[in-house]
C-alpha positions, -999 to 999 in steps of 0.1 A, spaced: -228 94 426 -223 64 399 -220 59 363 -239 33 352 -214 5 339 -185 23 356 -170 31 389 -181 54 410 -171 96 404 -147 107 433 -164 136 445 -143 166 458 -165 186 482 -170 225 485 -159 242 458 -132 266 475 -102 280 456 -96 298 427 -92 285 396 -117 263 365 -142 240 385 -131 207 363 -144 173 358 -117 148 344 -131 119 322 -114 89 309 -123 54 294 -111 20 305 -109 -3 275 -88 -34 267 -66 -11 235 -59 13 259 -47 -11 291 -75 -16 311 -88 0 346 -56 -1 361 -37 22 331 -68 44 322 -68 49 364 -29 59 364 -35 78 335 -63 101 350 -37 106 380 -15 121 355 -43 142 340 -50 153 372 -15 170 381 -14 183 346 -48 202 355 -37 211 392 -8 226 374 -26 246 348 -45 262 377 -77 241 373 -98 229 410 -113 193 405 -145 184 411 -150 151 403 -131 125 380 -147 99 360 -138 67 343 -160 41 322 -154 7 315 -156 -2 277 -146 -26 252 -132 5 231 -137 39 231 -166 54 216 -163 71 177 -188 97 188 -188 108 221 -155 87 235 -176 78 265 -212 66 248 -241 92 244 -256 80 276 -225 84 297 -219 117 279 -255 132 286 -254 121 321 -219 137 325 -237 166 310 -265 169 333 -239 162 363 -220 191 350 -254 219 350 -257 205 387 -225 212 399 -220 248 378 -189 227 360 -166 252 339 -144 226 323 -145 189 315 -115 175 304 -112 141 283 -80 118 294 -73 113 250 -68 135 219 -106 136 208 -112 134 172 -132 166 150 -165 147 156 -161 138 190 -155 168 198 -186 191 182 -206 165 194 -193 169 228 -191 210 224 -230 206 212 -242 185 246 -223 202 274 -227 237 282 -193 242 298 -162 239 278 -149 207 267 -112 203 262 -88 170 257 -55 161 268 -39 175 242 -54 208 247 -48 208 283 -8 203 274 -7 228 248 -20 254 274 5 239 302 33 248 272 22 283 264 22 294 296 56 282 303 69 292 272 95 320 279 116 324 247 110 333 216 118 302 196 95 283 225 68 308 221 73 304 183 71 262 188 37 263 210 19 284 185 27 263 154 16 236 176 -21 248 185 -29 260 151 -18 225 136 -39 212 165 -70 236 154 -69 237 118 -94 203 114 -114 209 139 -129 245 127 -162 240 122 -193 258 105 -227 264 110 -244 247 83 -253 241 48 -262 281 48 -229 291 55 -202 270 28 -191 288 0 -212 283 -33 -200 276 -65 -190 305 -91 -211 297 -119 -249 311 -130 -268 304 -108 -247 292 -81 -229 329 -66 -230 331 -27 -214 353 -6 -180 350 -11 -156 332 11 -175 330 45 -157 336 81 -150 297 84 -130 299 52 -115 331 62 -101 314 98 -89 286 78 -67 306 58 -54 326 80 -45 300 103 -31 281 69 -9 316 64 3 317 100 14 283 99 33 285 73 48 320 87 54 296 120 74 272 99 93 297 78 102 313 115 116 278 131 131 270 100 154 301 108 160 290 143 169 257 130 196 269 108 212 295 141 209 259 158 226 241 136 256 268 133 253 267 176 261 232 171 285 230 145 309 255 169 303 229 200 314 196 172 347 217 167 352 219 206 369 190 224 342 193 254 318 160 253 280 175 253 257 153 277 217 161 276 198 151 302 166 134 296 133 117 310 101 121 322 86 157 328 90 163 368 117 138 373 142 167 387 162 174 355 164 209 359 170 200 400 199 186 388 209 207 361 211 233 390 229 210 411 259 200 389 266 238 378 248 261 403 232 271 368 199 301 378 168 279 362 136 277 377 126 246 394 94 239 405 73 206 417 52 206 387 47 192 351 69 213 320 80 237 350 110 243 325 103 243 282 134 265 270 168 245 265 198 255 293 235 242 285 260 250 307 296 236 318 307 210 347 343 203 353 349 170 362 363 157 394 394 139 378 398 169 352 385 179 321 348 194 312 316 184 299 284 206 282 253 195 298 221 204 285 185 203 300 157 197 276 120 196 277 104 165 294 84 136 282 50 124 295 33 96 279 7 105 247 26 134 238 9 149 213 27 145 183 15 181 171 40 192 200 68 168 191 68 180 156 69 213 165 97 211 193 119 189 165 141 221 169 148 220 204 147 180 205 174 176 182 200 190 206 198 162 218 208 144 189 244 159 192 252 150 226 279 125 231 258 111 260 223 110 277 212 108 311 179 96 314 166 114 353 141 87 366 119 99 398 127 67 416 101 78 442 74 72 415 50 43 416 47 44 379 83 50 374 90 18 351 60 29 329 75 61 324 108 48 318 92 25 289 77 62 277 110 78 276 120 49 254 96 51 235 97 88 222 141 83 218 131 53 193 104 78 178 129 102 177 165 78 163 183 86 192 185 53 205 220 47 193 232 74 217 249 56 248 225 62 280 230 69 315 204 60 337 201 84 369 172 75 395 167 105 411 147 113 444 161 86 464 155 110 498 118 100 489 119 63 491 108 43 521 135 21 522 171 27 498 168 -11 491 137 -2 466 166 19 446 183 -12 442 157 -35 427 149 -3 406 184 -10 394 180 -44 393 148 -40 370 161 -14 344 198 -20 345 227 -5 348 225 31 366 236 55 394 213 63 425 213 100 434 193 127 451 191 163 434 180 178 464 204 165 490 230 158 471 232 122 473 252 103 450 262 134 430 297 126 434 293 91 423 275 101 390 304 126 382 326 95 381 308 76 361 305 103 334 344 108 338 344 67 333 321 73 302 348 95 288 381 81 301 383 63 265 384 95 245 419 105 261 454 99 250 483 97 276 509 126 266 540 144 277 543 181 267 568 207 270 558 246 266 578 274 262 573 303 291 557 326 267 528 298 255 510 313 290 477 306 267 485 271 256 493 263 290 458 274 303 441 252 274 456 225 283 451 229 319 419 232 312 411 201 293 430 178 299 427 148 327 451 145 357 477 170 343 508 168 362 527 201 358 567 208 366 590 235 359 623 230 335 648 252 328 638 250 294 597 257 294 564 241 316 560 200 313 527 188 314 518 151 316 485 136 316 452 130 296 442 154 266 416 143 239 423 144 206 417 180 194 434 194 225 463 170 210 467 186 178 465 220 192 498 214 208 511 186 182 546 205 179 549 205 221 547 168 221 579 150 233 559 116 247 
């Protein structure tokens, strides 16, 4: 079946599985990149929807100079879409954009299924993988912000009349009402992460007195970050093949291969158009990554869109300042590629960067070394001597510092090696070189 100015709709036969029966919809127009980009974007629209539990039916895309104000698609396009959709017993449509108020009554008023965006689609993906409070907390205050202007009325016969003579209606009608509660709950929302923001910034204040370097990983939702995060630490997080498999922030610790310890942090991963409803409300959880020392970005190298989301991940670090933080870049999935020599022109392309695989463990030893590289400079060359009875010292510095040699004196324990600079002035009166 065709759309008239458009390619044709790929038609998914039989109607098996559980789950919504979904049509996805997108425009191709110059603004937005063309066929090509609005083709690649429905791809992505289409995992996010697999992963929400949705079965799809058919996928749509129409060719325009720019996006309609009204319908996003053009009334024709959208009434034949609707029509399509009674024939098929459609539950869902989803739009590949963030539809504006009108666009979407206008929409809700010609389908008889429901009729959801991208940024809908994404705030559902987040609730249900929201597990902790202060994630929970974050998704909420992100659909009601979402909601707020697009509650709607029924008319004339239902707004709230003036309180003069002559002019005394009802009262405050149910429209009103949900506004105002909503209003109320946001602001509850915000007083709520406003806490969580303040037990943040003490969490972080103890780590900036700690000589341990705090590296977040990065990049593009389903790149393996959390893969990894498991790999480097043998750390108990869920990882799954799917978009946001992981919301809630996990820090843990890796020692080094040449000594010393680092506090790596998985965070939640970017997709391109994220709503900025959601990166408003996860400011929380994003700036932890603000206080890290460095950041690997985890590129699926395996990806054929994997420079595009490389530019997305770019993109939301400049929207969020953390561009002067020094970057890593880790192209993960290498087991995937055809030929290793695509990894290399991958380099090539977006610079300077390690090749690994999370899965296999490929290349894991090589990107310890380079973080231990990253922070050779923050270590001082040193010669300590402890008394017998500093067992605790000893351990501290064991601990922390790089390539400790350790002998036995009459006189105490001599360590020589490595020790950044707070380690340093914890055993300032020890130093004899």
């Amino acid at each position: 079946m065709l759309l008239k100015g458009g390619p044709p709709i790929r038609t998914v036969h039989g109607r098996g599985g559980e789950g919504e029966h979904t049509v996805l919809v997108g425009v191709a127009s110059q603004e937005e990149g063309g066929v090509w980009q609005a083709e690649e974007s429905l791809l992505e629209l289409e995992e996010l929807a697999r992963s929400a539990g949705a079965v799809i039916e058919y996928k749509a895309i129409q060719q325009r100079s720019f996006p309609d104000s009204l319908y996003y698609v053009g009334k024709g396009k959208a009434e034949e879409l609707a029509l399509l959709c009674q024939e098929l017993d459609i539950d869902l449509v989803i739009f590949d954009t963030e539809l504006t108020p009108p666009q979407q009554r206008n929409l809700d008023r010609l389908f008889t299924c429901r009729v959801i965006d991208r940024t809908q689609l994404i705030l559902d993906i987040f609730a249900r993988r929201a597990h902790s409070r202060e994630g929970k907390l974050q998704v909420e205050l992100a659909q009601h912000r979402y909601l707020l202007p697009r509650l709607t009325g029924k008319g004339l016969e239902l707004s709230r009349l003036g309180g003069t003579i002559g002019t005394r209606g009802p009262g405050e009608t149910k429209l009103e009402l949900d506004r105002r509660r909503i209003r109320q709950r946001i602001g509850f929302l915000e007083r709520q992460i406003k806490e969580v923001r303040k037990h943040r910034q003490v969490q972080r204040q103890r780590r900036q007195k700690s000589p341990i370097p705090i590296v977040s990983l990065v990049g593009y939702t389903n790149a393996g970050k959390s893969t990894l995060l498991k790999v480097l630490t043998n750390a108990d997080v869920y990882v799954a093949d799917q978009p946001f498999a992981t919301l809630d922030p996990t820090t843990r610790k890796v020692s080094l291969p040449s000594g010393g310890e680092i506090l790596l942090t998985d965070t939640v991963g970017f997709i391109r158009n994220l709503p900025e409803h959601l990166l408003a409300a996860f400011r929380a959880t994003l700036e932890e990554i603000g206080e890290a020392d460095l950041l690997l970005e985890v590129a699926d190298a395996s990806h054929p869109q994997v420079l595009e989301q490389h530019e997305a991940v770019c993109r939301i670090l400049s929207k969020l300042d953390l561009t002067g933080i020094p970057r890593l870049l880790v192209l993960n999935k290498i087991d995937l590629l055809f030929e290793r020599k695509m990894a290399t022109g991958l380099i090539n392309r977006l610079g300077e960067g390690i090749v690994v695989s999370a899965l296999t463990g490929e290349g894991i030893p090589e990107l310890l070394e380079a973080v231990a590289r990253h922070f050779g400079s923050r270590y001082t060359h040193a010669r300590i001597e402890l008394p017998y009875s500093a067992g605790g010292l000893r351990s501290m510095a064991l601990a922390r510092g790089v390539g400790v040699q350790e002998t036995f004196s009459a006189r105490g324990i001599i360590l020589e090696g490595e020790f950044d600079p707070i380690t340093l002035a914890g055993l300032e009166k020890y130093i004899v070189g």
